[in-house]
C-alpha positions, 0 to 999 in steps of 0.5 A: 771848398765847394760851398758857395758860402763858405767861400764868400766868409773865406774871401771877406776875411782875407780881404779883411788881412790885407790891413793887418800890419806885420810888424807888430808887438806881440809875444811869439807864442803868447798868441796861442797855435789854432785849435782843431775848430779854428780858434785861438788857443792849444790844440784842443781847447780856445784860450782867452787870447785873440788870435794872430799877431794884430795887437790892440788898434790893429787887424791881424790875420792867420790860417792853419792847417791840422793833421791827426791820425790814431790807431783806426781814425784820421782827421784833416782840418784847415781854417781862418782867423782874423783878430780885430784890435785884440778884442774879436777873434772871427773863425772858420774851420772845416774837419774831414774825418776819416769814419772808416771803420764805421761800415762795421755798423752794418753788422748791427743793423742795416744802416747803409754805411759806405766803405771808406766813408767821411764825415764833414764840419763845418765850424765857425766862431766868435771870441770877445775878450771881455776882461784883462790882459795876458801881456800887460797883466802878467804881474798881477792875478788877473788873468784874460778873460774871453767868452766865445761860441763856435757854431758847428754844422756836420755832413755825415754822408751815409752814416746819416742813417746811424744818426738817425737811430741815435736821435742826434742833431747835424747842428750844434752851438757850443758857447764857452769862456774862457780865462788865460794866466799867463806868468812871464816870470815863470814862463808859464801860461795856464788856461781854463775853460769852460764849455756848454755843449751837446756834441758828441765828439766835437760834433762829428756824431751830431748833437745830443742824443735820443737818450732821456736826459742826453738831448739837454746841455751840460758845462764841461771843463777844459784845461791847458798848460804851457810851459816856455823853454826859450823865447820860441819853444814851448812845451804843454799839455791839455785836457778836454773833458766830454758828454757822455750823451750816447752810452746810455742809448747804447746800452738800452739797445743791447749794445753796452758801452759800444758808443762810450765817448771818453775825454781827450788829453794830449802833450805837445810842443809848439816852435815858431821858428819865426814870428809868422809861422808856428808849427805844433807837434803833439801825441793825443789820447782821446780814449774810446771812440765808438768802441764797440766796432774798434775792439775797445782800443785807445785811440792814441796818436799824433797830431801836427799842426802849422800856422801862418800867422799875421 
């Protein structure tokens, strides 16, 4: 972490764990596993519920660190959380992916990109439970209600220039809400969100498009569900629905469908063999991502995860 930033938001939210308490009531897993942008919820998309083990009058602390890779594409993350009272969830992520195979843009146009180049983001996010209880309103409909926004900045290094080309911005917000269900008679949790947004996957390609009609937001659907094997164990699978801002560009460029972006789906599992650790295993389809220069293949794959929760 060399920004000088970065660090200083890191170490006031570690200093801010201090106070967490470690013994506390809540659920193991009823807290959800860190997504990839560093909030609360499965592996793709936030739940309503507020992260790390601090139940209500009590501040908790968590950080995680992520591992994905497919056929042509990889990506590391690592993040902190703090829960404030069960109420605000504060968040902080960083993503490096590995863009690879992206230097065969120069096939298309001089753009300058490097051999084995990577692209950076940053994200930081604020959740608010606004309404309900997962826990305490498991026998009734009512589910937890969170509204939250995680605000992205990527460095995409050489691949700038491609960027460029696309009309695309290196800053974005996405602002969602969120509402979870989680039914202890059954031992299920199902979640849907539903998310406002103009990133190109995730943001890793900027924000918006130089398209018309693809520089403005649009709401997209996000869904999980989690089905509780024992007290510690848990197996789901989620879906993440996405802007399609680049395709068009593409195609008013000779390229066809080259820069399509498909939605993500993945199953997984998640075990917390005990109350301050949860580890999350699962196989991610996240379609075609800039297919044009990978052969048209599904980028399918794992994705492993491990949190410290407190």
């Amino acid at each position: 972490m060399k920004n000088p930033r970065w660090l200083a938001v890191s170490a006031t939210l570690a200093l801010a764990a201090t106070v967490a308490h470690a013994d506390t009531g809540k659920l193991l897993l009823t807290g959800g596993v860190s997504t990839i942008a560093g909030s609360a919820g499965g592996g793709l998309t936030p739940w309503a519920v507020i992260g790390s083990n601090a139940t209500e009058g009590e501040v908790g602390f968590s950080g995680y660190a992520t591992r994905a890779a497919t056929q042509d594409y990889g990506l590391n993350g690592y993040g902190v959380a703090v829960g404030l009272h069960d109420r605000v969830e504060l968040s902080l992520a960083r993503q490096d992916f590995d863009a690879s195979p992206a230097i065969a843009l120069n096939g298309i146009a001089p753009f300058g990109v490097t051999p084995g180049q990577h692209i950076q983001m940053d994200i930081a996010g604020i959740k608010v439970k606004v309404a309900g209880d997962a826990v305490l309103n498991a026998d009734s409909w009512m589910p937890q209600i969170a509204v939250g926004l995680e605000h992205k900045r990527v460095r995409p290094g050489s691949i700038g220039s491609v960027l460029d080309f696309l009309g695309t911005q290196t800053s974005g917000t996405d602002v969602y809400v969120s509402a979870t269900k989680l039914l202890l008679a059954q031992s299920l949790l199902v979640n849907g969100t539903l998310r406002s947004t103009n990133a190109n996957q995730n943001g890793l390609l900027g924000f918006g498009a130089a398209a018309p009609g693809k520089n403005r937001r649009s709401l997209q659907p996000e869904f999980s569900v989690a089905y509780l094997i024992s007290k510690n164990l848990a197996v789901g699978a989620e879906v993440r629905f996405k802007p399609n801002n680049l395709q068009a560009l593409g195609a008013a460029a000779g390229l066809g469908a080259a820069l399509r972006e498909d939605d993500w789906k993945d199953i997984f599992i998640a075990w917390a063999p005990s109350k301050n650790l949860s580890l999350t295993l699962a196989y991610v389809d996240l379609g075609r991502i800039v297919p044009g220069i990978t052969n048209h293949r599904r980028q399918t794959g794992y994705y492993l995860s491990a949190q410290v929760a407190f």
